[in-house]
N, C-alpha and C positions, 0 to 999 in steps of 0.2 A: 678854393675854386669848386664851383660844381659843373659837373659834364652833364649833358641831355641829350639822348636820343630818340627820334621818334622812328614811330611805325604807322601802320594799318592809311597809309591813302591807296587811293585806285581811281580807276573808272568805274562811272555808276550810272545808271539811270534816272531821272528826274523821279522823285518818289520814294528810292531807295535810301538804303542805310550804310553809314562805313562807322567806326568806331577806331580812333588815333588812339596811341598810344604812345607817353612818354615818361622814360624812365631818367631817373636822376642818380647819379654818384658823387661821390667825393662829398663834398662839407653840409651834406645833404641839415643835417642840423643848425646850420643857420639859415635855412629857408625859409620867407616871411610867407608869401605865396607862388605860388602856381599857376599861370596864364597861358591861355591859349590865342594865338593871335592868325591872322590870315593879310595875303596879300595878293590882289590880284592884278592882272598885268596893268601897268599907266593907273594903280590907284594906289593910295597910303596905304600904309600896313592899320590895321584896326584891328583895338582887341575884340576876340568871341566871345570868353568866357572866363573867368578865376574862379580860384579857391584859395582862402588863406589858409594860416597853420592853423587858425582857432576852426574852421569848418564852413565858414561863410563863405557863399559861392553870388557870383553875378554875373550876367550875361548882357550882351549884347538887345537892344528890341529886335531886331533881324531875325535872332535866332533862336528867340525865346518862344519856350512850348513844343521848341524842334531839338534842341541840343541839349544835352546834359553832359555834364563834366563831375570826374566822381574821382576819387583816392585810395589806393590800395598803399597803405605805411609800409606793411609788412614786406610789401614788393619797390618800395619808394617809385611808385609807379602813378601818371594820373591820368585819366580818359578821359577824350571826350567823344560819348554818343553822337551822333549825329542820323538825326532823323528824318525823313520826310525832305528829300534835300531837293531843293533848287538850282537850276541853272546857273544863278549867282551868286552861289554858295561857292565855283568854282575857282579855285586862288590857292597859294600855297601856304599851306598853314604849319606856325610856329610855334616849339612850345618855350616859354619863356618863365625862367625861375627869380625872383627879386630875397633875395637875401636882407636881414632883419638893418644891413649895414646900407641899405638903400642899393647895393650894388645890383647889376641885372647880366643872367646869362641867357643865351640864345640856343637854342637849338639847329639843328642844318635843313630845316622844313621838311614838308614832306607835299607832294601832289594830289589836290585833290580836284576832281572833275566830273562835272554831272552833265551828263546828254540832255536836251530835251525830248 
């Protein structure tokens, strides 16, 4: 099993910056990738952003050139940047790990929300 916790949402202002954080435990070694996902009220959840274990990263067209998602091993820890942010940027976002066995775990979200 791998556990996830995230951090770093808030309130922001349209333009501003927040940077998530989510850290992984347990079977952390069969981790395939790393997914960041959001969901905002009356709409699907939709991925932001990945990273696999080889370093390949993709994102969203929404949020590309505004987000970045990056890996720290040493901390089994992964971010995502988030830059220049939008009003409908605001939704709660997931971080979500898929292990090499196809399995996927969830994280408990976290709130993010941008003023205009």
């Amino acid at each position: 099993q791998v556990q996830l916790v995230e951090s770093g949402g808030g309130l922001v202002q349209a333009g501003g910056s927040l940077r998530l954080s989510c850290t992984a435990s347990g079977s952390i070694f069969s981790i395939n990738s790393m997914n960041w996902y959001r969901q905002a009220p009356g709409e699907q959840r939709e991925l932001v952003a990945g990273i696999t274990s080889g370093g390949g990263m993709h994102y969203a067209d929404s949020v590309k050139g505004r987000f970045t998602i990056s890996r720290d091993n040493a901390q089994n820890t992964v971010y995502l940047q988030m830059n220049n942010l939008k009003p409908e940027d605001t939704a709660v976002y997931y971080c979500n790990s898929v292990l090499r066995t196809a399995y996927s775990y969830w994280g408990q979200g976290t709130q993010v929300t941008v003023s205009s």
